[in-house]
N, C-alpha and C positions, 0 to 999 in steps of 0.2 A: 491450431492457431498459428499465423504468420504476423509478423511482426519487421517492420523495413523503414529507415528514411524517407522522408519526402522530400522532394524537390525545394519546397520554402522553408526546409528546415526545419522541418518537426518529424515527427513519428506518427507511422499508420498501423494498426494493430487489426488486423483479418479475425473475425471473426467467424471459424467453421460450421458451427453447429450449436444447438442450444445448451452442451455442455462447455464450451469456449464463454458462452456468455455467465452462467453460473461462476466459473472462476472468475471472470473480470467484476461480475459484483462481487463478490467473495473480499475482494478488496476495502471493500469498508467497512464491511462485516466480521474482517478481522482484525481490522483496527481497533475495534473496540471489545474484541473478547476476553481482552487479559482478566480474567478473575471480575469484571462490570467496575474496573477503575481506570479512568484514561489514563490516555497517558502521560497530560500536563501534571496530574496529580502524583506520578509514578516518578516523573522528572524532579519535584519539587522535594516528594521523600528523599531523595537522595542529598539533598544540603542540610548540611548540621547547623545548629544551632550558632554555632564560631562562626558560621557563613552567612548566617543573616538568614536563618529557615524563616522567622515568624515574616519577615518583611517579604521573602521569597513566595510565600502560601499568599502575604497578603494585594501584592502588586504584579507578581510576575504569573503566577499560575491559569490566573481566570482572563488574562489576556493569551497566553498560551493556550490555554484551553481551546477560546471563541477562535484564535487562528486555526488551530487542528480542527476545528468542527466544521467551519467554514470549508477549507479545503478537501475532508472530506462531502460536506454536502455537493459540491462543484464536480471531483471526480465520479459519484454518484448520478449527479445529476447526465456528465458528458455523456456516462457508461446508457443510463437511459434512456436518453434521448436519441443515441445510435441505435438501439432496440427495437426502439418505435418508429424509427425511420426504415429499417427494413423488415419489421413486422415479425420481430423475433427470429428471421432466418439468418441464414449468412451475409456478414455485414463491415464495413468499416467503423474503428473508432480514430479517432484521429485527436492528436495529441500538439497540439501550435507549440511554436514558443513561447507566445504569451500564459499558453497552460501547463508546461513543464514545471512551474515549482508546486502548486498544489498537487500533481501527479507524483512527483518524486517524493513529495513529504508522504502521501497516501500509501504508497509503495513502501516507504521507511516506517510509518505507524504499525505497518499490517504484518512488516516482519518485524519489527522489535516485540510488539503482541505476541503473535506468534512463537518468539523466541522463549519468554517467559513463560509462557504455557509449556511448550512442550522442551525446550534446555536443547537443541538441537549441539548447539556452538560451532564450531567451523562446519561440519558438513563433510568433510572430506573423506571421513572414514566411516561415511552412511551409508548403507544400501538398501533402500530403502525397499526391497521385496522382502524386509526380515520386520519392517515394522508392521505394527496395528493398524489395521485400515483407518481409522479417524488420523491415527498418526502421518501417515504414511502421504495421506492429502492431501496435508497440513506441510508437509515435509514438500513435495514437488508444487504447492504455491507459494510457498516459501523462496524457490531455485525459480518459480516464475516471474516473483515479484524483483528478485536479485536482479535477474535476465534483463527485464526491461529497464530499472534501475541505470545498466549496464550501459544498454542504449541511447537511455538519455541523454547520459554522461557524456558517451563519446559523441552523438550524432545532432543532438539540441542544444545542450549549453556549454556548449564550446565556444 
C-alpha cells in the first residue's frame, strides 16, 4: 500500500492488492472491537460523579456516539465504494479535505480500540516478530493507522 499527497490537498492511498483492501476496512471494524462498548461510552466512564458523569451519560454521550457512528459509516462507506470502483483489484482511495476529519477520527477510534485491547503503549520497544499473530496484526495496523494519522496532519489540515 502507497499512500501520497494530492495536488487539491488531500491524500490518495494505493491500494495493492486485496490484502491492502482488508486492512483499510479493518478500520472500522476496529473501532468498534474494544470488549462491544464504543467508544463514547468508554469516554463517558472516565468522568466521575464531581464531574457531572450522570449529565455526561445523559447529554454528551449519545451525541458523541451518533458523531463516531456517523464517521465511521462514511469512512466505510468511501473505503467501499473505492472497492467497487475498481472491482476489488488495485485501486485508489482518496481522502479530500472536506473528508479528513471523519478519517482522522476513524484512524484515532481504531487505535485507541485497539489500544485497549491489546495495552500496546508507546510502541517503541516492540518487535513485533516476537508477538502472537492476532497480536502482532493488530500491532502493524495500529503503526498503519498512526502513519496515515501522520499524513493527515502534516499534508491535509494544515
Amino acid at each position: 500500500m502507497k499512500a501520497m499527497p494530492t495536488l487539491e490537498g488531500g491524500l490518495r492511498i494505493d491500494a495493492e492488492n486485496v490484502g491492502d483492501w482488508t486492512v483499510l476496512r479493518s478500520i472500522v471494524a476496529d473501532a468498534g472491537a474494544a470488549n462491544g462498548v464504543d467508544l463514547a461510552s468508554r469516554l463517558g466512564a472516565l468522568i466521575s460523579e464531581d464531574a457531572g458523569a450522570e449529565d455526561w451519560q445523559e447529554y454528551i454521550v449519545p451525541d458523541l456516539r451518533e458523531a463516531f457512528q456517523d464517521e465511521l459509516a462514511q469512512v466505510g462507506a468511501n473505503i467501499e465504494s473505492a472497492i467497487f470502483e475498481v472491482d476489488g483489484g488495485p485501486g485508489p482511495v482518496w481522502i479530500s479535505r472536506e473528508d479528513v476529519f471523519p478519517w482522522y477520527s476513524a484512524l484515532n477510534q481504531a487505535r485507541l480500540s485497539l489500544e485497549e485491547i491489546f495495552h500496546f503503549g508507546p510502541g517503541e520497544d516492540i518487535d513485533p516478530a516476537t508477538l502472537p499473530p492476532a497480536k502482532r496484526a493488530a500491532y502493524i495496523r495500529t503503526r498503519f493507522y498512526g502513519t496515515i494519522q501522520e499524513l493527515l496532519l502534516d499534508h491535509v489540515m494544515k
